[in-house]
N, C-alpha and C positions, 0 to 999 in steps of 0.2 A: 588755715584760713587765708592767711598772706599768698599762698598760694594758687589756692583756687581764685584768688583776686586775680593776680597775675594774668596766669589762664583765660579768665574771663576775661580779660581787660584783649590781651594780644589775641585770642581768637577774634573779638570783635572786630578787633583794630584788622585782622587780615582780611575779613571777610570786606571791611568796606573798603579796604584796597581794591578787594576782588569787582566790589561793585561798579567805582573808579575807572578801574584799569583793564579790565577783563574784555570790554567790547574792541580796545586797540587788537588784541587777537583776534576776533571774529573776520568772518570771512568778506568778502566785497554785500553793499545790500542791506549789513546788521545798519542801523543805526541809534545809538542809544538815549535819541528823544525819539524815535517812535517803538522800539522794541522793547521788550520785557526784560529782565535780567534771567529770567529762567529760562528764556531762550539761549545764552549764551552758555546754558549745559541741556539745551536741545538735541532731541535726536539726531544723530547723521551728522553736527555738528564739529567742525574741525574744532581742539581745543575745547569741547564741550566739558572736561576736566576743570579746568579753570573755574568755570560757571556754577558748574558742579560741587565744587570744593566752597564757594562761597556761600550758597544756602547749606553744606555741612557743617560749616564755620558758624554761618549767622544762629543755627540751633543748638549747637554746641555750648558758646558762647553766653547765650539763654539757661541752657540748664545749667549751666556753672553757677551765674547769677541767681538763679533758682536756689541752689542749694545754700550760697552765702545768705541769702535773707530766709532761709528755711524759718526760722525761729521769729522773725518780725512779721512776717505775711500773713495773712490770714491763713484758713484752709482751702480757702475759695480762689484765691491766689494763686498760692502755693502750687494748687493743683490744675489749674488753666496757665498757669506761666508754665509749667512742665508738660502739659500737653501740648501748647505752642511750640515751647523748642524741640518736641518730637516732633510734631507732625513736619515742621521746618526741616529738623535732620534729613527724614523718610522722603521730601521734596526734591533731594540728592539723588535718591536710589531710583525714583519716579522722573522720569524727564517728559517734557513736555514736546510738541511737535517744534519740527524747525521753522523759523520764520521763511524758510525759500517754501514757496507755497506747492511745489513740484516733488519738492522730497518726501520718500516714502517714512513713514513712522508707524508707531503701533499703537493706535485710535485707546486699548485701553488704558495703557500704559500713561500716554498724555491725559485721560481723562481723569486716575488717579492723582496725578498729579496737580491737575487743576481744583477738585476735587481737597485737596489736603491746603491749598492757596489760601480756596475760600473759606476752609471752616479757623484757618488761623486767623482770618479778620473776627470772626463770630467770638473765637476763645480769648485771644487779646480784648476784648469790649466784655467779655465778660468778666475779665479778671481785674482791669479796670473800675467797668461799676459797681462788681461787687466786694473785689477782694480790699480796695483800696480808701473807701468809704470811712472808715474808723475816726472816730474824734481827734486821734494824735498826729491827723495829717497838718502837714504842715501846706500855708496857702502855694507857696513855690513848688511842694510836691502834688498838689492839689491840681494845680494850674498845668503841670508839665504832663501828669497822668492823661489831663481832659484833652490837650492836646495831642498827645499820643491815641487815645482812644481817634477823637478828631481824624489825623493823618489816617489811620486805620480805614477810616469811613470811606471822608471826603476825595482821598486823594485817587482813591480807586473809581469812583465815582467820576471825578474830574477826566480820567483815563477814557471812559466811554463819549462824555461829551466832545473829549478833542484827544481826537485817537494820534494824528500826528505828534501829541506831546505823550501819550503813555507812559514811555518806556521813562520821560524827564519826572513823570507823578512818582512813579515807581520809587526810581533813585532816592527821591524825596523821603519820601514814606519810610525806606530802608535806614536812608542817615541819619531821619530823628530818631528812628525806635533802635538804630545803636547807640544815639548819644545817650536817650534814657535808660539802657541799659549796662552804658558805663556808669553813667551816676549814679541808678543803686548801687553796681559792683565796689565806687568805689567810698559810700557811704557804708558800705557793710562791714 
């Protein structure tokens, strides 16, 4: 169990390095208050490894978590938290188009992958309102879930209204849903 803490804890911890630090490798162009983080393991992408390696980290990270609170989660939980860190992992294998608007990519390969983006916001808000609903919530873990749902929402939302900041909603969105996923890890 101390283990899989561990694990959980430093995948996390790498991936939002990778989220951090990753755009300093990108090419001339990236910028990351207006680009995605899933651009920077885009197609055609110099260093697309990097970007890469950070949504295999981010759902890796998830299923470890997963597994430590197996036993306190619901089944509703349980099994939306574990679909999230898949479909996350499988967002690695799935790269998205490059943000250079000129480079060639494979239309279906990005559309899976955008495709797996959107149904992790849909499974996170499921697991959320239904797995986490229980009487023995506590208000702080109550509070931190609704805003993790919240980010989930809003923050992608806020991305369409004001596309120049995107890529800064993104980051967002990314560093709360590791913080609360260290704190279960490290209440588990």
């Amino acid at each position: 169990m101390k283990q899989i803490r561990s694990f959980a804890i430093a995948a996390i911890m790498l991936a939002a390095l990778g989220v951090l630090l990753t755009p300093s490798a990108m090419d001339a162009g990236y910028s990351w208050l207006q680009n995605s983080i899933s651009e920077t393991g885009g197609q055609g992408v110099a260093n697309a490894w990097l970007g890469r390696s950070t949504l295999f980290l981010s759902g890796t990270g998830v299923l470890l978590v997963t597994a430590l609170k197996w036993r306190v989660w619901s089944t509703t939980a349980k099994f939306s938290m574990a679909l999230f860190g898949t479909m996350w992992c499988l967002s690695a294998f799935f790269s998205t188009k490059s943000w250079v608007s000129a480079a060639p990519f494979d239309v279906a390969e990005s559309i899976i992958h955008s495709a797996l983006a959107s149904a992790m916001a849909i499974v996170v808000l499921g697991a959320l309102a239904l797995g986490l609903r229980k009487t023995n919530v506590t208000k702080t873990d109550g509070a931190l879930a609704f805003l993790l749902a919240s980010a989930a929402t809003f923050l992608p939302l806020a991305s369409l209204l004001y596309p120049d900041l995107a890529g800064l909603f993104q980051r967002l969105m990314f560093l709360y849903t590791y913080f609360w996923f260290i704190r279960e890890a490290r209440m588990a």
